[in-house]
C-alpha positions in Angstrom: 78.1 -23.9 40.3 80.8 -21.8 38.3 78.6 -20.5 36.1 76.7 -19.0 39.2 80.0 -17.9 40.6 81.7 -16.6 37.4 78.9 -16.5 34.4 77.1 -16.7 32.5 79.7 -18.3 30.0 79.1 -17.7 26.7 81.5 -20.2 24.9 82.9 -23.2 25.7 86.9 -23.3 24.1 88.5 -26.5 24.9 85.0 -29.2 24.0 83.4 -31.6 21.7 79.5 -32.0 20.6 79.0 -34.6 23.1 80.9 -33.1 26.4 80.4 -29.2 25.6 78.8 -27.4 28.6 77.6 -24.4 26.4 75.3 -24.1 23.3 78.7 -22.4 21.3 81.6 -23.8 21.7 85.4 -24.7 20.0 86.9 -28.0 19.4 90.2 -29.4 18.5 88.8 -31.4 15.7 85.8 -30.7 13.6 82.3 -31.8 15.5 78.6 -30.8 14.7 77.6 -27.3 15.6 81.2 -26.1 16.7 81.8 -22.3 16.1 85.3 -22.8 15.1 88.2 -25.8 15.2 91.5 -24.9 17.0 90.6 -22.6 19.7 93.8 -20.9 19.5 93.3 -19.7 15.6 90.3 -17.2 17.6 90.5 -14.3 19.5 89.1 -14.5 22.5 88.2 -11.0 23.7 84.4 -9.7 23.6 83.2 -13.6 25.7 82.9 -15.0 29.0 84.8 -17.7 28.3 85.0 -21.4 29.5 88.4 -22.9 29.8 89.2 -26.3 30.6 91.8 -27.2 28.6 94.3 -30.7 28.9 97.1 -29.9 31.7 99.8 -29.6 29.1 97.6 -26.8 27.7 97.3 -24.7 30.3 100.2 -22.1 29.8 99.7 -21.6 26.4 95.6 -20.8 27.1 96.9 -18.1 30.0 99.4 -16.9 27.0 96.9 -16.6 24.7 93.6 -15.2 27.1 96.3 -12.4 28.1 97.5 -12.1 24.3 93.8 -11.3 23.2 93.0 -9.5 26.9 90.1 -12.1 27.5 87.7 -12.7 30.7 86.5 -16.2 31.7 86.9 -19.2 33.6 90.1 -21.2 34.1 89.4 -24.7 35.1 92.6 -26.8 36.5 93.6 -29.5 38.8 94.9 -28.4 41.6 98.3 -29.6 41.4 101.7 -27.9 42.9 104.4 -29.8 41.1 102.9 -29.1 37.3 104.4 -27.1 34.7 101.8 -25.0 35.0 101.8 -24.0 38.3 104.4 -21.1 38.4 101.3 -19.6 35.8 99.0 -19.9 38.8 100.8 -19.7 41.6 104.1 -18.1 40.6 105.6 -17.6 44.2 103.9 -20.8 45.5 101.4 -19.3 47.9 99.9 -16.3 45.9 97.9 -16.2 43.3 99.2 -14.9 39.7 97.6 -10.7 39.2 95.3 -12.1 36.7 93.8 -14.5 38.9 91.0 -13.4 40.6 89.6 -15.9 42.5 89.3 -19.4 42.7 87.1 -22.4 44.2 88.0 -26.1 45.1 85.4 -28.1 43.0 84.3 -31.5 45.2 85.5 -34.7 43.4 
């Protein structure tokens, strides 16, 4: 569904061999066929990218996408009272300049 929205992705940052939604893709921990291990050693720029990182790393991917002036797909709960929110939703009912748009994904 958000790849028909928002793709086609073309690397999948935050995955594993065994849960990765692309053919390339980053892990945090060395795993058969990933391009590269700590996501956050890359640049992120020339890719479509798919993000969805642990909650506790979601300000430092929006840090780092704007760092290295990347496009792609943010995937995060949606979730008012987290940390992360302000990076969202700064003023609590509008969304951040760099978002674009968003979707509520069914459970």
């Amino acid at each position: 569904m958000l790849d028909s929205m928002w793709g086609p992705h073309s690397i999948d940052r935050f995955a594993s061999y065994y849960n990765t939604q692309l053919p390339v893709f980053e892990s945090k921990f060395w795993n058969p066929g990933c391009l590269a291990v700590d996501t956050f050693a890359s640049r992120w720029e020339g890719e479509n990218n798919w993000w969805c990182p642990p909650p506790q790393l979601i300000p430092r991917v929006i840090k780092h996408a704007a760092n290295c002036e990347a496009v792609g797909t943010l995937v995060v709960p949606l979730w008012p009272s987290a940390v992360f929110w302000p990076f969202i939703c700064p003023d609590g009912s509008h969304l951040a300049g760099y978002v674009h748009s968003w979707c509520d994904l069914p459970l």
